[in-house]
Every structure is written in C-alpha cells, then in structure tokens.
C-alpha positions as a Markdown table, in Angstrom:
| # | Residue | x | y | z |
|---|---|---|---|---|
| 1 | Unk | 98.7 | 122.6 | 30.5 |
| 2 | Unk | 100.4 | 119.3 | 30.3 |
| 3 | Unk | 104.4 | 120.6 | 30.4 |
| 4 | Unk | 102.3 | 122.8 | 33.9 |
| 5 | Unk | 101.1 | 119.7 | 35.0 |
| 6 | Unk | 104.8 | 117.4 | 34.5 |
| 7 | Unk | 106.6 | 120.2 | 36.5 |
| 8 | Unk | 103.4 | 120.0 | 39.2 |
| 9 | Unk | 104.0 | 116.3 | 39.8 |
| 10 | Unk | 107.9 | 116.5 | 39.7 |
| 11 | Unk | 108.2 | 119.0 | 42.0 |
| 12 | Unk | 105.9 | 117.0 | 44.4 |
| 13 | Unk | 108.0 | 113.8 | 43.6 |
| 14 | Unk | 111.1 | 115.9 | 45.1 |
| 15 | Unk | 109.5 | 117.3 | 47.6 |
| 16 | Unk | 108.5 | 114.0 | 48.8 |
| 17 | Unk | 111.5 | 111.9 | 47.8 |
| 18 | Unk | 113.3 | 113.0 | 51.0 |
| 19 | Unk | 110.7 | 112.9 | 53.4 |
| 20 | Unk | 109.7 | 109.4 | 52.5 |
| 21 | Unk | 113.9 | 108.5 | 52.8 |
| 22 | Unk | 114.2 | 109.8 | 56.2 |
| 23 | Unk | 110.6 | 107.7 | 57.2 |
| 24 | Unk | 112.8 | 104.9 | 56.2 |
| 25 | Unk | 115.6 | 106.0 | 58.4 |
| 26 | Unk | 113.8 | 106.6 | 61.5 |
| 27 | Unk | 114.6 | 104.4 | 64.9 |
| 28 | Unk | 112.9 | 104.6 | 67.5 |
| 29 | Unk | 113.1 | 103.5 | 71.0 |
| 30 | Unk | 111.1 | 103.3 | 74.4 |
| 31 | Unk | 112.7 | 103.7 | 78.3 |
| 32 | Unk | 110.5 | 103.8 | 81.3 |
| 33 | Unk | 112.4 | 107.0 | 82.7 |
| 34 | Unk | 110.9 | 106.2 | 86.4 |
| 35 | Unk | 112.3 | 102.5 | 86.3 |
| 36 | Unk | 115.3 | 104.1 | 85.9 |
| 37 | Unk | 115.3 | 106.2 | 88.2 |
| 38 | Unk | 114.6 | 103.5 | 90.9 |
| 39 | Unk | 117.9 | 101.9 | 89.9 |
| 40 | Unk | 119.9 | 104.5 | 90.3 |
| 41 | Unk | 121.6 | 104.1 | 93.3 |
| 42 | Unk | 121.7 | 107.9 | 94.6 |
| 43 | Unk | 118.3 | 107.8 | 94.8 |
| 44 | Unk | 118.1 | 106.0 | 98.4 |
| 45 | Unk | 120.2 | 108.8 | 99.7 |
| 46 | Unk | 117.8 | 111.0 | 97.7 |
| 47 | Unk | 114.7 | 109.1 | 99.5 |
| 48 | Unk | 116.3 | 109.8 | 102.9 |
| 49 | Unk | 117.3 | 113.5 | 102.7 |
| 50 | Unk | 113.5 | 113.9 | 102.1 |
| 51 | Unk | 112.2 | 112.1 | 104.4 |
| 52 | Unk | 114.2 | 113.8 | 107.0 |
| 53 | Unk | 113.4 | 116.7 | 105.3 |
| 54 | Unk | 109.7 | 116.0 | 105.8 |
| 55 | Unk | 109.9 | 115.3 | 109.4 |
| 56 | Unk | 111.5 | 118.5 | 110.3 |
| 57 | Unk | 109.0 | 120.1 | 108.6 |
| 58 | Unk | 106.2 | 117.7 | 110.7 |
| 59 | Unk | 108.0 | 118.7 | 114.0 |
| 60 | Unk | 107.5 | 122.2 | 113.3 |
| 61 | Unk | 103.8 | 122.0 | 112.3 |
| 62 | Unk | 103.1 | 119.8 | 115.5 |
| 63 | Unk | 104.6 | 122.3 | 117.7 |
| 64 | Unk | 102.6 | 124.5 | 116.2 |
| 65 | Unk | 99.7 | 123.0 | 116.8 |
| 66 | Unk | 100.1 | 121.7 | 120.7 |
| 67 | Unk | 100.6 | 125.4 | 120.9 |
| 68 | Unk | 97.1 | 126.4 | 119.1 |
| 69 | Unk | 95.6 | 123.2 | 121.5 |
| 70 | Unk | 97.0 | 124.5 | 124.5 |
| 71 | Unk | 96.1 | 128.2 | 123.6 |
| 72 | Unk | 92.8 | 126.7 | 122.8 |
| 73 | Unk | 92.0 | 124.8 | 125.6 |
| 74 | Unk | 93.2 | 127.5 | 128.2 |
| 75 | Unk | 90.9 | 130.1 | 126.3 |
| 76 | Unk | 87.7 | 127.8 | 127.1 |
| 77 | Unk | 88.9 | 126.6 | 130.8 |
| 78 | Unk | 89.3 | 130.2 | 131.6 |
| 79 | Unk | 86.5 | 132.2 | 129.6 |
| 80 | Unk | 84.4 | 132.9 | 132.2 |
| 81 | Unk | 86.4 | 134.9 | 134.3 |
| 82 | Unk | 88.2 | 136.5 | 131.6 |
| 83 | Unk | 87.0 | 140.2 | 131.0 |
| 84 | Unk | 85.9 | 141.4 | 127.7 |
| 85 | Unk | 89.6 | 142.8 | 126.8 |
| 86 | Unk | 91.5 | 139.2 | 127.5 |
| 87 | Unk | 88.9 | 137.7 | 125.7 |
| 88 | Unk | 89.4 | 139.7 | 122.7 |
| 89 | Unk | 93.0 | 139.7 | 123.1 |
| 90 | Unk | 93.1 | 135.5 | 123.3 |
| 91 | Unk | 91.1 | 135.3 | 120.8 |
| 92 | Unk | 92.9 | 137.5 | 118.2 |
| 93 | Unk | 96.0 | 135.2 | 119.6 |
| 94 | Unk | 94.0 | 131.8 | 118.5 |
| 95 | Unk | 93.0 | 133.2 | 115.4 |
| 96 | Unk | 96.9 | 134.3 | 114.2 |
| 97 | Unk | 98.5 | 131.2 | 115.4 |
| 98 | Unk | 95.7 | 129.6 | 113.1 |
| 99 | Unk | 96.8 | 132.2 | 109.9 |
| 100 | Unk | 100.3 | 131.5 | 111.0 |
| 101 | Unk | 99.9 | 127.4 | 110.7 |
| 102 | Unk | 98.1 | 127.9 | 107.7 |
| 103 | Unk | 100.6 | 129.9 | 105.8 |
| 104 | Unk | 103.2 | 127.7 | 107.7 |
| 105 | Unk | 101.6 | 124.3 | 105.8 |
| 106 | Unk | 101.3 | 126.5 | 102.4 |
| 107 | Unk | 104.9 | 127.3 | 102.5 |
| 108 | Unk | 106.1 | 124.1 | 103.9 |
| 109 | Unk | 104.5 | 122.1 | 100.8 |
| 110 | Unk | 106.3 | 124.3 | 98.1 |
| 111 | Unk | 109.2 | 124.1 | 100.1 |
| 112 | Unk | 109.5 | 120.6 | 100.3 |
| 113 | Unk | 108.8 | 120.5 | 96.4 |
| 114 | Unk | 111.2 | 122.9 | 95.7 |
| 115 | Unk | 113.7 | 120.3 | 97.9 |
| 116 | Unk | 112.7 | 117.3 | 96.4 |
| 117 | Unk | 113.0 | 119.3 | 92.8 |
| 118 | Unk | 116.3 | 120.2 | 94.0 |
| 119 | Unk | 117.4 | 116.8 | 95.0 |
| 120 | Unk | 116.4 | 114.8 | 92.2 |
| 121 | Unk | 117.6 | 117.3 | 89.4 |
| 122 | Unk | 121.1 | 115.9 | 89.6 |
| 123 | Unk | 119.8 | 112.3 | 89.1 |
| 124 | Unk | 117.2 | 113.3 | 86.3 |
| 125 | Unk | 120.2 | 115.2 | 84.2 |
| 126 | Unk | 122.6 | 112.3 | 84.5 |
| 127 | Unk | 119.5 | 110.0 | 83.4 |
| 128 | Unk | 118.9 | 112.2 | 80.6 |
| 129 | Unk | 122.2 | 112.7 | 79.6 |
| 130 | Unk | 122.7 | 109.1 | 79.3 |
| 131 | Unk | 120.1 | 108.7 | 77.4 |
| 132 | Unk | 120.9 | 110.6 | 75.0 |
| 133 | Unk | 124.5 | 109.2 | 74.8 |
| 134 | Unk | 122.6 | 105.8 | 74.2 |
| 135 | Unk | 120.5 | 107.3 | 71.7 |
| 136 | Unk | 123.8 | 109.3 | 69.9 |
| 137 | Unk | 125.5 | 106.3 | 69.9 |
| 138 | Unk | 122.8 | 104.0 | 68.7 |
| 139 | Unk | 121.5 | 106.2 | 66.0 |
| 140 | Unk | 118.1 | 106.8 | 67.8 |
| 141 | Unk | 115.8 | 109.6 | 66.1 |
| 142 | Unk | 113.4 | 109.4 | 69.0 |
| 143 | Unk | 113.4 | 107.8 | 72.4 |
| 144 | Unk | 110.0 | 108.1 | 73.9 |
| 145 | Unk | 109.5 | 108.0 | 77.5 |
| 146 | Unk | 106.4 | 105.5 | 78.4 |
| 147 | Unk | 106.8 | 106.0 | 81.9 |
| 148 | Unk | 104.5 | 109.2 | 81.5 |
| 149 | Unk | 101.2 | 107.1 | 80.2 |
| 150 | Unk | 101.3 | 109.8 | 77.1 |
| 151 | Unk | 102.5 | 107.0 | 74.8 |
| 152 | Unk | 99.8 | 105.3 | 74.1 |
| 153 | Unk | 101.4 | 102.6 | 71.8 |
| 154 | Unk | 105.2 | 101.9 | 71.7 |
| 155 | Unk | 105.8 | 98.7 | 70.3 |
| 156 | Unk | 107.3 | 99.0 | 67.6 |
| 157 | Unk | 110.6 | 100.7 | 69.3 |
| 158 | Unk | 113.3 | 99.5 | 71.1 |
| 159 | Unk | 113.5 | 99.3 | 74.8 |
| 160 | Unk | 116.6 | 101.4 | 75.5 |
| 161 | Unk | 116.7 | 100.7 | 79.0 |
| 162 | Unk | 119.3 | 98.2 | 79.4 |
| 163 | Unk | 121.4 | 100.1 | 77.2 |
| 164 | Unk | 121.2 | 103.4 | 79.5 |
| 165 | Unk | 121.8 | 101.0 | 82.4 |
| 166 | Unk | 125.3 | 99.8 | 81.1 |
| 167 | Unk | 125.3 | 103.2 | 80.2 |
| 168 | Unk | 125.1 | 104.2 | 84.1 |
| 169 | Unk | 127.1 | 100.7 | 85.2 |
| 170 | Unk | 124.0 | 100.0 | 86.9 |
C-alpha cells in the first residue's frame, strides 16, 4: 500500500513538474488590434472606397424611391378616373417596386459588408501577421487582443503595440 502510494505521488510530481515549468515560462502581452488599425495608413484609402461605395448604393435606393413617390402620388391624383383594371394594374406596380426596394436594401447591406470585409482583409492580415512576428520574435506565448472588451483583466502583460508599430514602420 505504501510502495502503491510512493509511485501515486511520483507520478503526479512528473506529471506536474512540466506544467508548473512552462507556467513559469509563459509571456504574455496585450495590443488593442483596432488602435492599430487606425494607424495604419491604408486605412484612409480603405475609409474612402467605402464611403463612395455607400453612396452609390444611396443613389440607387433614392432613385428608387422618387420612383415609388412619383408612382405613388400619380396613383392617388388619378384614382378616380382610373377604371377597375388600371387600378389593379398600378397598384400591383406600387406594391413590386416596394418588394423590389426592399430586397434592393437587403442586398445592398450584405453587399456593402461583404465590400468592407473585402477591403479591410488585406489590412487585418498584414496586422496579424505582424503581430505575430512581434510575438515570434519576442518570445510571446499569448498576445491577447483587448480591443474586443473579452479581456476582462490584462495587466499583467505587455502592451505589444508599439512593437507591432515599428513592426509596420508606422
């Protein structure tokens, strides 16, 4: 029982010896990924391609629209004298211009997620990839990114950020 109970309490003793030494050897840091990103200089031109982006997409949806007002308004100047077949017929207009601006707004928003996605890929990939130079080269375990409010307490780490921006000759 006692030679069961030795082997018991070495094997544990292993078992832990090398998780305690790498608790030792851990290093941690801290970047606010978003700060980052708002140095960057590409991200103006990023900034701009969307918003001229988004006004396309605005121009559309407001031609739309003065046409629905104008189909809208000449429906109720004219009702009275329309017979039952125009009024059926403008109305079925009015109501697939509405399904057509509708689905128009739907696909506009993913679209212009989809762009801004696409635009700010590049600059998210050359920010991670510095980052983990700077962490590779610094002998960072973990760089946690507090720029997502899920790191609730980060003081004990190092702020990697102005490493990444000599990194980025920002």
């Amino acid at each position: 029982m006692k030679n069961t109970l030795k082997a018991v309490l070495i094997i544990v003793m292993l078992a832990a010896a090398p998780y305690a030494w790498s608790q030792a050897n851990l290093k941690i840091g801290h970047i606010d990924s978003q700060a980052l990103i708002e140095l960057m200089p590409q991200k103006d031109s990023v900034e701009a391609q969307l918003i001229a982006y988004q006004r396309s997409l605005e121009e559309q949806i407001g031609a739309m629209y003065l046409e629905y007002q104008n189909k809208v308004e000449d429906y109720t100047n004219n009702v009275d004298g329309m017979s039952d077949i125009i009024k059926q017929t403008k109305e079925r207009e009015i109501a697939d211009l509405e399904t057509r601006i509708t689905e128009f707004q739907q696909n506009a928003e993913a679209d212009f997620g989809n762009m801004q996605a696409k635009l700010y890929d590049p600059l998210i990939t050359k920010a991670r990839n510095a980052i983990a130079d700077v962490a590779s080269e610094n002998g960072y375990t973990y760089i946690l990114d507090v720029s997502m409010g899920v790191v609730l307490y980060f003081e004990a780490g190092d702020d990697v950020l102005p490493l990444v921006k000599a990194k980025l000759g920002l």
